[in-house]
C-alpha positions in Angstrom: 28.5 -1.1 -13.8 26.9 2.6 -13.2 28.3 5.1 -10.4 26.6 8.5 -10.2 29.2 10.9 -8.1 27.2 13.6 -6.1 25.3 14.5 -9.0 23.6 17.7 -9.3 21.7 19.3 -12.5 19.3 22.5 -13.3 16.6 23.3 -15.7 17.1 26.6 -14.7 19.3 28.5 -12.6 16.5 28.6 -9.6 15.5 25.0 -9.7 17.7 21.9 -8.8 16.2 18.9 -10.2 18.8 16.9 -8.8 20.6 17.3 -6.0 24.1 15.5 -4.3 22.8 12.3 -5.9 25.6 9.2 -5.6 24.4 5.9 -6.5 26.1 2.7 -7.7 23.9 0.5 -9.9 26.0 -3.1 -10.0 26.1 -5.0 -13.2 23.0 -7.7 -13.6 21.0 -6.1 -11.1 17.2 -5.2 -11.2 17.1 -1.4 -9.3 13.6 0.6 -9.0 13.9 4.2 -9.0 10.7 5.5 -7.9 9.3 9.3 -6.8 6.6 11.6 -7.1 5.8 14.2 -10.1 8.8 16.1 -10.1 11.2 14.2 -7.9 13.3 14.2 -10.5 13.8 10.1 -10.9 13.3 10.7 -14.9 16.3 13.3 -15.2 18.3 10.8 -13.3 17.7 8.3 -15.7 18.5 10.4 -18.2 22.0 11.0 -17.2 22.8 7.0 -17.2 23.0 7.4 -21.2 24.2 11.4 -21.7 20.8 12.3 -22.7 21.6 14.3 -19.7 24.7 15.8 -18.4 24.6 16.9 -14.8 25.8 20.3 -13.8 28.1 19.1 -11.9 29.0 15.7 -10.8 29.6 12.5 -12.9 28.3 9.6 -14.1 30.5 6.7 -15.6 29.2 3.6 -17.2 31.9 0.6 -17.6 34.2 3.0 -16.9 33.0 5.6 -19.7 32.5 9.1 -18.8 29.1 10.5 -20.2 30.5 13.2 -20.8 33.1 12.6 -22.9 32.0 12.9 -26.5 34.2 9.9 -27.6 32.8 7.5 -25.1 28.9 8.6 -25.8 28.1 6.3 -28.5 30.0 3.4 -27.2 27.5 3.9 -24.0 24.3 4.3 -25.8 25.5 1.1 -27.5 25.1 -0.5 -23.8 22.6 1.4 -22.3 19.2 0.9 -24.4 15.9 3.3 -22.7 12.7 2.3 -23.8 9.9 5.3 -22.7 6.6 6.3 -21.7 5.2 6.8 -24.7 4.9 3.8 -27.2 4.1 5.7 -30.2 6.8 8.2 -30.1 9.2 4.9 -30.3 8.0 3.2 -33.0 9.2 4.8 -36.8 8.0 2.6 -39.2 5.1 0.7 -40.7 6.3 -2.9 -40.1 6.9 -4.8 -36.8 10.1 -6.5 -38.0 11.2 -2.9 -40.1 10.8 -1.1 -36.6 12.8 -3.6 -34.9 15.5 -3.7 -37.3 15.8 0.4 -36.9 18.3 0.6 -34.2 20.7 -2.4 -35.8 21.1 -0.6 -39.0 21.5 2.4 -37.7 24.6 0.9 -36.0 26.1 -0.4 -39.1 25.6 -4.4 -38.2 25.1 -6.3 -41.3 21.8 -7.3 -43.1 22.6 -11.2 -42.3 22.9 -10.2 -38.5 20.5 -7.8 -38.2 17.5 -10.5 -39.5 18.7 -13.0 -36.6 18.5 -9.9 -33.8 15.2 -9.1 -35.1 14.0 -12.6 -35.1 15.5 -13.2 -31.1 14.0 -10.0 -29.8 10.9 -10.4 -31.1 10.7 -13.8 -29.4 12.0 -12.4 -26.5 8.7 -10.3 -26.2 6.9 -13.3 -27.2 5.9 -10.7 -30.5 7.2 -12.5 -33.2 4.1 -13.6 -34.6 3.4 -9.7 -35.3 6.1 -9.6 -37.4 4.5 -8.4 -40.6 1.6 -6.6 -38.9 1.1 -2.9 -38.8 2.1 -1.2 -35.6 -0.6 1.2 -35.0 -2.8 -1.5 -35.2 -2.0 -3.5 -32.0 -2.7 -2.3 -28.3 -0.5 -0.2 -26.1 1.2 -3.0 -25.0 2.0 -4.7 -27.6 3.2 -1.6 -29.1 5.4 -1.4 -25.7 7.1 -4.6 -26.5 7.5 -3.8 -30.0 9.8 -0.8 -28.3 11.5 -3.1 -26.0 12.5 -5.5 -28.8 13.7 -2.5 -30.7 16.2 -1.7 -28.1 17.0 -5.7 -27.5 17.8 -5.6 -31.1 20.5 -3.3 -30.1 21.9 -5.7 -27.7 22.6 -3.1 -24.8 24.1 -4.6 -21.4 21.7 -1.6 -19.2 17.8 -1.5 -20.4 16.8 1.8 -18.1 12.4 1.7 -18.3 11.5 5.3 -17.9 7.5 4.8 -17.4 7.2 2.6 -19.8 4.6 1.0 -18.1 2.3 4.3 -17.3 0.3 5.0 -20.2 -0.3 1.0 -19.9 -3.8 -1.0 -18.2 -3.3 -3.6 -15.9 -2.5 -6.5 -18.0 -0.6 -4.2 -20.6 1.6 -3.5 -17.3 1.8 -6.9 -16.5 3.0 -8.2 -19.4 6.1 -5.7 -19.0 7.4 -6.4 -15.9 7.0 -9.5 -16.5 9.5 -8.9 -20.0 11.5 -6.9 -17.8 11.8 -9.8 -15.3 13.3 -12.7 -17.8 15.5 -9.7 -19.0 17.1 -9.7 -15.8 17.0 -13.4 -15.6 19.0 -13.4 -18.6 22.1 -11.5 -17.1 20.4 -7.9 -18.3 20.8 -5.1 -15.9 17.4 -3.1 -15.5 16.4 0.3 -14.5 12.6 0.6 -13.9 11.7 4.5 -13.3 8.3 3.7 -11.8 5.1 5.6 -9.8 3.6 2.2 -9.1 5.1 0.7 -6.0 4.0 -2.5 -6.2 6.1 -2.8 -9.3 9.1 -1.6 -7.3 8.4 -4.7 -5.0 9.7 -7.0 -7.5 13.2 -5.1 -7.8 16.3 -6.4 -6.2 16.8 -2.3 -4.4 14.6 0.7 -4.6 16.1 4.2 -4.7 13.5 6.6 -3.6 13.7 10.2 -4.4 12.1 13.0 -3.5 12.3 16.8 -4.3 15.8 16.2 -6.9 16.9 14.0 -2.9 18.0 10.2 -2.7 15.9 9.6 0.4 15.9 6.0 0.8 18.1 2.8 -1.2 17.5 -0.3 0.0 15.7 -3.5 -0.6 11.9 -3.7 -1.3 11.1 -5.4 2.4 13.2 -2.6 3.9 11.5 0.2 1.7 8.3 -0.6 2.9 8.8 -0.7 6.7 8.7 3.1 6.1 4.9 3.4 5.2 4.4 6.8 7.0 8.0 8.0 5.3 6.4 7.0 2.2 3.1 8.9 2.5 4.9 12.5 3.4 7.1 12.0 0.5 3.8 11.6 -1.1 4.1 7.3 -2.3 2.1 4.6 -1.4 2.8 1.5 -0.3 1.7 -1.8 -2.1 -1.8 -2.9 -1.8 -0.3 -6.1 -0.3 1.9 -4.5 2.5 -0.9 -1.6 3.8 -3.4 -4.8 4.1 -0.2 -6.3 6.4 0.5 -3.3 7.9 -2.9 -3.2 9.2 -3.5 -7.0 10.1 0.3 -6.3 11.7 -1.1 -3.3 13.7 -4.4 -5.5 14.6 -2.1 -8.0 16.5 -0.9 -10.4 13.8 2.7 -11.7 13.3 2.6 -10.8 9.5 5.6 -7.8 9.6 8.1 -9.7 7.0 5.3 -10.5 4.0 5.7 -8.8 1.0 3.7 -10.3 -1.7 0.1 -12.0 -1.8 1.3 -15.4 -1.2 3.7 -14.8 1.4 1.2 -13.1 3.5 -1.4 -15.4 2.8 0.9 -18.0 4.4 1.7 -15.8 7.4 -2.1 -15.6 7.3 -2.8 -19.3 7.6 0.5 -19.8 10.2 -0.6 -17.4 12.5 -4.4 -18.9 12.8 -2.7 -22.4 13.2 -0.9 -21.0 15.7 -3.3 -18.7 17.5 -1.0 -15.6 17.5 
């Protein structure tokens, strides 16, 4: 669905953000793209729409060339991007009015608009806000208004720059877990992340460092390279150091990945003795 050709961009003349990036990014899948401060995995995802154009290099979506002016709005049609910041999203003083933004700005008609409003505001289990007053809910409900104004849209590509960073715990919680029914549904999804144990629940994770695609591969791969990890200046999940350690302490644990797959390899290796 996405292929990024050796992809290279500039802020400024001395600084490569990006550098040699290829990646292909296959239709329905769930990809992670996670960094430090400053690896550059925001610009990336900024190129996926023409928000960005590289300096050099290319990036085609279906087929469309970001930058080719005549193919730009047809890819922003398919590639929604909801952002860090839930307030800077949200343009209006109505749940179902923000919602309805991106729609009518589109052209789709009034009749159609009201059903995508109504469905994406189910889909982020928000449609009893409907009426209410933005600023007056929580981050995260404002975050799912966002989302909901982008499903509205009906893209094919949701790309999540941070969207879960300025977020607590269960404000985070709530979406992955949207952006994990989203992909259920046949939606492909771009999570630009800085918490790795939200990267565990991708299908791959692209790890960059310093503008560099270090490491692509799945989540139980990525985090086999714990030390890697640290000098590029990540963690890994909570779950995996605690198996890492019980691993390094003489339990059979290597392959777990979340809580309840290493609390089985917990309880099968006392059975067991090993």
């Amino acid at each position: 669905m996405i292929q990024i050709r050796n992809v290279n961009f500039s802020y400024s003349s001395d600084n490569d953000v990006l550098k040699d990036i290829s990646l292909d990014i296959r239709d329905g899948e769930f990809l992670a793209i996670v960094g430090h401060n400053g690896s550059g995995k925001s610009t990336l995802a900024k190129t996926i729409n023409g928000l960005i154009l590289p300096t050099s290099g290319e990036v085609f979506v279906n087929g469309l060339h970001t930058a080719d002016e005549k193919s730009i709005l047809d890819i922003r049609r398919q590639v929604g991007m909801v952002f860090q910041n839930p307030d800077n999203q949200i343009v209006t003083t109505v749940v179902e009015e923000d919602v309805a933004f991106g729609p009518e700005n589109l052209g789709i008609p009034q009749s159609e608009i009201a059903e995508r409003v109504r469905t994406a505001l189910e889909a982020v289990d928000m449609l009893q806000y409907a009426r209410s007053a933005p600023h007056m809910l929580s981050g995260g409900q404002k975050q799912r208004i966002a989302i909901a104004g982008v499903l509205a849209m009906r893209p094919n590509i949701i790309v999540f720059d941070e969207a879960t960073a300025m977020l607590d715990p269960d404000g985070r919680n709530e979406v992955t877990g949207i952006m994990k029914r989203l992909n259920s549904r046949g939606i492909t999804i771009i999570m630009i992340t800085q918490y790795m144990e939200e990267a565990a629940i991708a299908d791959r994770v692209a790890v960059l460092s310093n503008g560099e695609l270090k490491l692509l591969d799945t989540p139980r791969e990525i985090f086999k390279h714990g030390d890697m990890l640290r000098d590029m200046r990540l963690d890994v999940p909570p779950v995996v150091a605690i198996r890492d350690m019980l691993f390094a302490g003489g339990m059979d644990v290597s392959d777990a990945l979340t809580v309840e797959e290493l609390a089985r390899k917990i309880v099968q290796c006392i059975g067991t003795g090993k």
